[in-house]
C-alpha positions in Angstrom: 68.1 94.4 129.4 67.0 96.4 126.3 70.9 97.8 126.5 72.6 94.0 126.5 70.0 92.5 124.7 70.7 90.7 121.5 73.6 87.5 120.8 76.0 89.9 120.2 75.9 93.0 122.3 77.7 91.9 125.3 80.6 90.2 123.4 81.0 93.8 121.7 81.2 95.7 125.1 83.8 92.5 126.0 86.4 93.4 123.0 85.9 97.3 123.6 86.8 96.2 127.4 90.3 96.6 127.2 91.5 99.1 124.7 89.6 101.3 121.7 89.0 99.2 118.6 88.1 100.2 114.5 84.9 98.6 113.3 87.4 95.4 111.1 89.2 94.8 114.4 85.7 94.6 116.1 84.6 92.6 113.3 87.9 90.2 113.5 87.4 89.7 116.8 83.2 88.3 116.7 83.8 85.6 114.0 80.1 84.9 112.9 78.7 88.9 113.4 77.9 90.5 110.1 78.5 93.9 108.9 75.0 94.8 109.4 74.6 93.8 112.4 77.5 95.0 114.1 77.4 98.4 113.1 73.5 97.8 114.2 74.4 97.1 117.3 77.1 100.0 117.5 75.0 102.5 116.9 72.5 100.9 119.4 75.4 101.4 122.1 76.6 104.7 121.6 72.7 106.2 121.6 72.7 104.2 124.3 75.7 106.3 125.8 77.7 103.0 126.2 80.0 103.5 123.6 81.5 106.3 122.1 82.1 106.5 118.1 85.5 109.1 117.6 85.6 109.6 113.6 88.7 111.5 112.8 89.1 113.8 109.4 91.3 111.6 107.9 92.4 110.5 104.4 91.4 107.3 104.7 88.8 108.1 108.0 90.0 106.6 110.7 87.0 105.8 113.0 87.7 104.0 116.9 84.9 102.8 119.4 85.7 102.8 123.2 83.7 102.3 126.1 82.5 105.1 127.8 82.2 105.5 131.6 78.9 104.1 131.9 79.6 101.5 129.2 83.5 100.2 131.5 80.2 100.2 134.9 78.4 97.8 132.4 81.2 95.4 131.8 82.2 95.7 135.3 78.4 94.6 136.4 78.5 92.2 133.9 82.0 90.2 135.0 80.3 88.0 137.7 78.0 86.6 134.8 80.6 86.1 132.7 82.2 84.3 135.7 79.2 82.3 136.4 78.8 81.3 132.3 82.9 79.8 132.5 82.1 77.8 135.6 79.2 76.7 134.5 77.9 76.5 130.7 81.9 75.6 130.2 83.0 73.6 133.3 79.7 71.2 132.0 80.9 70.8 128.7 84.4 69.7 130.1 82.8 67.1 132.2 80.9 66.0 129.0 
């Protein structure tokens, strides 16, 4: 739980889930997570070994995140909870 824990942990491994992302698109795509936090939380992952940080020697540097294989096992375990959350927390408020 120490891994996932944290508002915004999960939704991070969600938009590195499909394709490798730069820390604005990250940003872009968590409307609410600060700067702080996020790059908090990134470097959480990746000692973690669930995310890997590729900086390349660029002018301006040009660094991605990705999943790494245990971090794409992670999302994979996490699915049926995020299954469970739209059919439930969700379906409820529709019948609001």
């Amino acid at each position: 739980m120490d891994v996932i824990g944290g508002k915004w942990k999960v939704l991070i491994l969600w938009a590195l889930d499909d394709r490798p992302r730069r820390f604005g698109e990250l940003r872009r795509a968590l409307p609410g997570v600060s700067e702080k936090v996020l790059a908090s939380h990134l470097r959480e992952l990746e000692a973690d070994g669930i995310v890997l940080r590729e900086a390349r020697d660029e002018v301006p540097p040009h660094v991605s995140y990705s999943l790494t294989a245990l971090g794409r096992s992670l999302n994979a375990a996490l699915e049926p909870l995020g299954a469970w959350g739209q059919e439930h927390v969700l379906g409820r408020a529709a019948h609001s």
